[in-house]
C-alpha positions as CSV (number, residue, x, y, z in Angstrom):
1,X,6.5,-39.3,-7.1
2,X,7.4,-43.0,-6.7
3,X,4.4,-44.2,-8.9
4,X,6.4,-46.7,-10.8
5,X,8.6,-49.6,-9.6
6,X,10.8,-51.9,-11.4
7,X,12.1,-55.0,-9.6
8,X,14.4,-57.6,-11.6
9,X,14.4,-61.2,-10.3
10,X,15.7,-64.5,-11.0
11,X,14.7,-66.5,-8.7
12,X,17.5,-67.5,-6.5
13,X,15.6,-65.6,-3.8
14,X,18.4,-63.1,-2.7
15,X,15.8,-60.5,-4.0
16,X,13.3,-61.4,-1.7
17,X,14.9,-58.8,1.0
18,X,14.5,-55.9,-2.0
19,X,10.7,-57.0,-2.8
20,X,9.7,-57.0,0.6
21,X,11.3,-53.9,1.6
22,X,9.7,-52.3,-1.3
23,X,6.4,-53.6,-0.4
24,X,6.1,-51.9,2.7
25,X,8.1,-48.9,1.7
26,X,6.2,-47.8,-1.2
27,X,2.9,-50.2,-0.6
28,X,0.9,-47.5,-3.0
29,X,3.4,-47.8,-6.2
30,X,2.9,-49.6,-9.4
31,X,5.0,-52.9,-9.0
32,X,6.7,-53.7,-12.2
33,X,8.3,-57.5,-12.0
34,X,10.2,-58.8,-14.4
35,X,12.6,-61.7,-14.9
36,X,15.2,-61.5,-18.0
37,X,16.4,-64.9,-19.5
38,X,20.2,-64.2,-20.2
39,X,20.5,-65.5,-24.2
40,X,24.2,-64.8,-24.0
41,X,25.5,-67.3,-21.7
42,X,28.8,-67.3,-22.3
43,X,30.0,-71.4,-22.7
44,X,26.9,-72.9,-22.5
45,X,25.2,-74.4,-25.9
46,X,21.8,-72.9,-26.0
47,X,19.4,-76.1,-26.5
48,X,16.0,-76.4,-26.7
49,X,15.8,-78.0,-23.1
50,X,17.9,-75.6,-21.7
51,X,15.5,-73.1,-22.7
52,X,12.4,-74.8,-21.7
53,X,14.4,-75.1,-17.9
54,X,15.0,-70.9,-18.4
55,X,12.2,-70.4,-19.0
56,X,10.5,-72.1,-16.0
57,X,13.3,-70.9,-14.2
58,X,11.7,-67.4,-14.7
59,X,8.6,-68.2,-14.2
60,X,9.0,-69.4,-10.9
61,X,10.9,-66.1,-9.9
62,X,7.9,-64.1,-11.4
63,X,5.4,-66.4,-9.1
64,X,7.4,-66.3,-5.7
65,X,7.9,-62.3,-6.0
66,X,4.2,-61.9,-6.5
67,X,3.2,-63.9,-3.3
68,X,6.2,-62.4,-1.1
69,X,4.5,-58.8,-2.7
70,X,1.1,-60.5,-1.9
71,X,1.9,-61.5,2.0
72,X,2.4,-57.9,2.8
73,X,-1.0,-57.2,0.9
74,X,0.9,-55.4,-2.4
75,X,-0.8,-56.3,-5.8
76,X,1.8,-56.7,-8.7
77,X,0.9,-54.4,-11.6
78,X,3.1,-56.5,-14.1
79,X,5.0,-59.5,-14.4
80,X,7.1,-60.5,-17.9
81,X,9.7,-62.8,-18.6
82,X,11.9,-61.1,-20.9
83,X,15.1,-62.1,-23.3
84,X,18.2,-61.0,-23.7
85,X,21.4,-59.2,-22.0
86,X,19.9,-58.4,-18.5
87,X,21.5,-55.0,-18.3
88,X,20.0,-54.2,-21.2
89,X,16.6,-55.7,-20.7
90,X,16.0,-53.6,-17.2
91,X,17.3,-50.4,-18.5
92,X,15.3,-50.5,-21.8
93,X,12.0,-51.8,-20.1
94,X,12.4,-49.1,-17.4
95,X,12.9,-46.1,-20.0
96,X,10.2,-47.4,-22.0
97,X,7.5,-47.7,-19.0
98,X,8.9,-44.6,-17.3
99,X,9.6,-46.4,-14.2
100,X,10.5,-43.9,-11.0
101,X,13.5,-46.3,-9.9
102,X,15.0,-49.4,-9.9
103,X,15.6,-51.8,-7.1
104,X,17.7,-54.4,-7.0
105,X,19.7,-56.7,-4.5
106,X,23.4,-56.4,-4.8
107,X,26.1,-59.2,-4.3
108,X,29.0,-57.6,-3.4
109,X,32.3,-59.0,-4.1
110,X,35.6,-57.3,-3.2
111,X,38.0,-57.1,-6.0
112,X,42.1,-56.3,-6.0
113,X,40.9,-52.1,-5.7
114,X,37.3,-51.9,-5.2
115,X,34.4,-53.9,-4.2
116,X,32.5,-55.6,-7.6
117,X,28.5,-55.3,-7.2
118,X,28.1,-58.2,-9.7
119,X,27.8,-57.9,-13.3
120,X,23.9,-57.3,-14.2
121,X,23.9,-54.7,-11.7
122,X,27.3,-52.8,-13.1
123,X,26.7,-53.0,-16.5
124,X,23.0,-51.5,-15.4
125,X,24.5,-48.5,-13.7
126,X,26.9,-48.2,-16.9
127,X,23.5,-47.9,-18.7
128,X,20.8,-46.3,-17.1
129,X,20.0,-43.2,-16.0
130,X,17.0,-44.2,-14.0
131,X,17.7,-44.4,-10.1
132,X,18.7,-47.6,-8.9
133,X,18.2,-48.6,-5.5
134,X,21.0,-51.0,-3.9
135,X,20.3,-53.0,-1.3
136,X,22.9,-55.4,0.2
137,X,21.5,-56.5,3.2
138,X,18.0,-57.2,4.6
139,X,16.6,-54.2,5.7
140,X,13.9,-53.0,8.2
141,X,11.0,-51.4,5.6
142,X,10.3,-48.4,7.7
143,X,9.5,-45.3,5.8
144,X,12.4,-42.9,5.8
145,X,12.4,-40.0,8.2
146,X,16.1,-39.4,7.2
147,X,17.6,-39.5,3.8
148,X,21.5,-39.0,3.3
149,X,22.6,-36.9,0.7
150,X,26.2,-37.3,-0.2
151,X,27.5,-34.7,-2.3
152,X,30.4,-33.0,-3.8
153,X,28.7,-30.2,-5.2
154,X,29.6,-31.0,-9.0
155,X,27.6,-31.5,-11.8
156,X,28.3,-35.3,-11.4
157,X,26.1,-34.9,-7.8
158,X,23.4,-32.3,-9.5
159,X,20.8,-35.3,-10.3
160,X,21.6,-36.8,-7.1
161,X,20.3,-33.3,-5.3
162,X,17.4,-33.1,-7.7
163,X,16.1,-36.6,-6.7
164,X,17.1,-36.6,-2.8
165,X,14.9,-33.3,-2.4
166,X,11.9,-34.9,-4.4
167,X,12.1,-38.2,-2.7
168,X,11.9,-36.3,0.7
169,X,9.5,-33.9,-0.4
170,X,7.0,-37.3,-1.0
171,X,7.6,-38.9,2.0
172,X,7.9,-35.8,4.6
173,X,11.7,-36.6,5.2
174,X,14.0,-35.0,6.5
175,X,17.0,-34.2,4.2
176,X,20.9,-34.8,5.5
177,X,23.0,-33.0,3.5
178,X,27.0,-34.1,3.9
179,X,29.8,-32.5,1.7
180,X,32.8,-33.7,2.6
181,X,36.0,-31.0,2.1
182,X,39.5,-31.6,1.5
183,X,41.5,-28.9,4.2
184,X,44.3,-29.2,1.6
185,X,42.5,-28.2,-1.4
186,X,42.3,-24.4,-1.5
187,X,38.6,-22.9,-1.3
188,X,37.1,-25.9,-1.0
189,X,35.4,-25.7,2.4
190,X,34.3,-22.6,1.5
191,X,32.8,-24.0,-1.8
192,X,31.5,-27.1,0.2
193,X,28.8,-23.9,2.0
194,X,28.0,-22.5,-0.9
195,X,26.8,-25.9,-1.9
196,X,25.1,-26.1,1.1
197,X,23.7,-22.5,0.9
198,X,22.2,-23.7,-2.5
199,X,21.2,-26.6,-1.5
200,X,19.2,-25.5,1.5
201,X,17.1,-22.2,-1.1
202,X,15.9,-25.6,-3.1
203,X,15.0,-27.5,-0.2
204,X,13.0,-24.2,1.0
205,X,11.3,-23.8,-2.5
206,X,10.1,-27.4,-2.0
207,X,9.3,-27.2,1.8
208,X,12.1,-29.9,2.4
209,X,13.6,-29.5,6.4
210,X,18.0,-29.4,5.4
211,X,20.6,-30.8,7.8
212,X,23.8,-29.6,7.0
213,X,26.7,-31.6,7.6
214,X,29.8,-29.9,6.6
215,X,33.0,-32.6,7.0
216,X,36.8,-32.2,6.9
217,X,37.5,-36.4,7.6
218,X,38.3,-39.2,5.7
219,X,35.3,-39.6,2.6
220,X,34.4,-43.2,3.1
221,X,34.1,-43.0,6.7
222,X,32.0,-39.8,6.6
223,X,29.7,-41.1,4.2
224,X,29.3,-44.3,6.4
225,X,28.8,-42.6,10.1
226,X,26.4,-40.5,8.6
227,X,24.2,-43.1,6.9
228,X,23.9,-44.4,10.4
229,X,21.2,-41.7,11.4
230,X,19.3,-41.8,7.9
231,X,17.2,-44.5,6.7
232,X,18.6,-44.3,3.1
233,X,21.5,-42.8,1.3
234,X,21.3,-40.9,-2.3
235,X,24.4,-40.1,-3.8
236,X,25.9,-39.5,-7.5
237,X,27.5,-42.3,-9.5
238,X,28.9,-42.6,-12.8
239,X,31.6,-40.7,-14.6
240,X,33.1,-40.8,-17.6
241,X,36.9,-41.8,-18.1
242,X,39.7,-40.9,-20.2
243,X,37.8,-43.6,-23.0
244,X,34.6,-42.0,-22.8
245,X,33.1,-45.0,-21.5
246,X,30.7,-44.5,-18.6
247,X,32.3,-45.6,-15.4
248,X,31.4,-46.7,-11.3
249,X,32.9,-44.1,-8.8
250,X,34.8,-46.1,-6.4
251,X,33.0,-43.9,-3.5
252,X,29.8,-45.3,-4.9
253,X,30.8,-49.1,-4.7
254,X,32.6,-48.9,-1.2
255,X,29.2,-46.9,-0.1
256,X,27.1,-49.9,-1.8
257,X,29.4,-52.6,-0.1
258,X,29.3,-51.5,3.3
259,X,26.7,-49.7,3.9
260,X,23.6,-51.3,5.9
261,X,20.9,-49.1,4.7
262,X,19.4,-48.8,1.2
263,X,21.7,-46.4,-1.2
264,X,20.2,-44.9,-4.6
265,X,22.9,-44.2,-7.2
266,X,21.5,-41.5,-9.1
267,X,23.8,-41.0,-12.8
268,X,25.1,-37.2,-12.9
269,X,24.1,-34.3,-15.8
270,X,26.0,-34.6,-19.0
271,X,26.6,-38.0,-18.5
């Protein structure tokens, strides 16, 4: 399944954790790197010499990814320098080369309501609807024996569920399934089984082993003991507000934040 990789850099080597956890994650993928030269710096005259220096800038970040990639004996199928709005760039070169997912290494900031993942990264989420895979912190590159699944059982988590049961399906995982009900809200712990119910027929269809976690707590404490027994976490993100305009759940970027293990934000149906 995961025969296609696309790893942004730039160079400042806070991606090195992403690119060697990929490396000995998925050693047998296509490695796509690519570094995009931002042409829309806000404030900055855009000379000639500054240019020349992005340029080399991204060169260098193409050239140190490839020997971290090469260390852990991983051959780089493609490196580019690209131009224009990063956000734009990624999504575009991913859709057009079919890439399986997206990796990239998040900066998290925390803002007045909810932490801020940096702005490539946001306005990537806001565009894609490839996988991305957030990393915030170095991480051990095991392969997964336990994947998270956090879902709400709407159509906004449907893609989410798709992807979890395929990504454990290619690497033998197991899959952790966690809906989190309010006791409050009428029907809904009965809905969160039928989820599960439904949930667990796919994973049979597909030979995936289920681990149903049915919780009544807070959400953002759930979701975080739980990802302590998985390897990774998979969860929806992306909704559309009042505006129309695609938006982050804030689950998603307090999961992103704090979370010490690898989370894929996978963009919901209809969205």
């Amino acid at each position: 399944m995961f025969t296609r990789i696309l790893i942004p850099t730039d160079g400042f080597g806070l991606e090195d954790h992403a690119i060697i956890y990929a490396a000995q994650v998925f050693p047998d993928a296509e490695f796509h790197v690519i570094s995009v030269v931002d042409t829309k710096v806000h404030g900055i005259q855009y000379t000639t010499m500054l240019q020349d220096i992005m340029d080399e800038s991204a060169g260098n970040a193409l050239s140190h990814a490839e020997e971290l990639f090469s260390e852990h004996g991983v051959k780089v199928k493609v490196k580019q320098v690209l131009y224009g709005i990063p956000s734009k760039v990624i999504n575009n070169y991913a859709n057009e080369n079919e890439a399986t997912f997206i990796i990239v290494r998040s900066y998290c900031q925390h803002g007045l309501h909810s932490p801020v993942l940096g702005s490539t990264i946001e306005n990537l989420l806001k565009r894609t609807k490839v996988p991305v895979m957030v990393l915030s912190v170095a991480v051990d590159g095991v392969k997964p024996s336990r994947v998270l699944l956090a879902s709400d059982g709407t159509h906004l988590s449907k893609n989410a569920e798709n992807f979890a049961l395929q990504f454990c399906q290619s690497l033998g995982a197991t899959l952790v399934c966690l809906f989190v009900a309010n006791p409050k809200k009428r029907g809904h712990v009965e809905f969160g089984k039928k989820v599960m119910i439904n949930l667990g027929w796919k994973a049979k269809q597909l030979g995936v082993t289920v681990e149903e976690k049915l919780s009544t707590g807070d959400l953002d404490t759930s979701v975080i003991e739980a990802s302590q027994n998985a390897q990774v976490v998979i969860m929806g993100a992306g909704r559309k507000n009042f505006l129309k305009r695609v938006v982050i759940g804030h689950m998603a970027r307090c999961t992103c934040a704090t979370s010490e293990k690898p989370v894929i934000l996978v963009r919901g149906s209809g969205i």
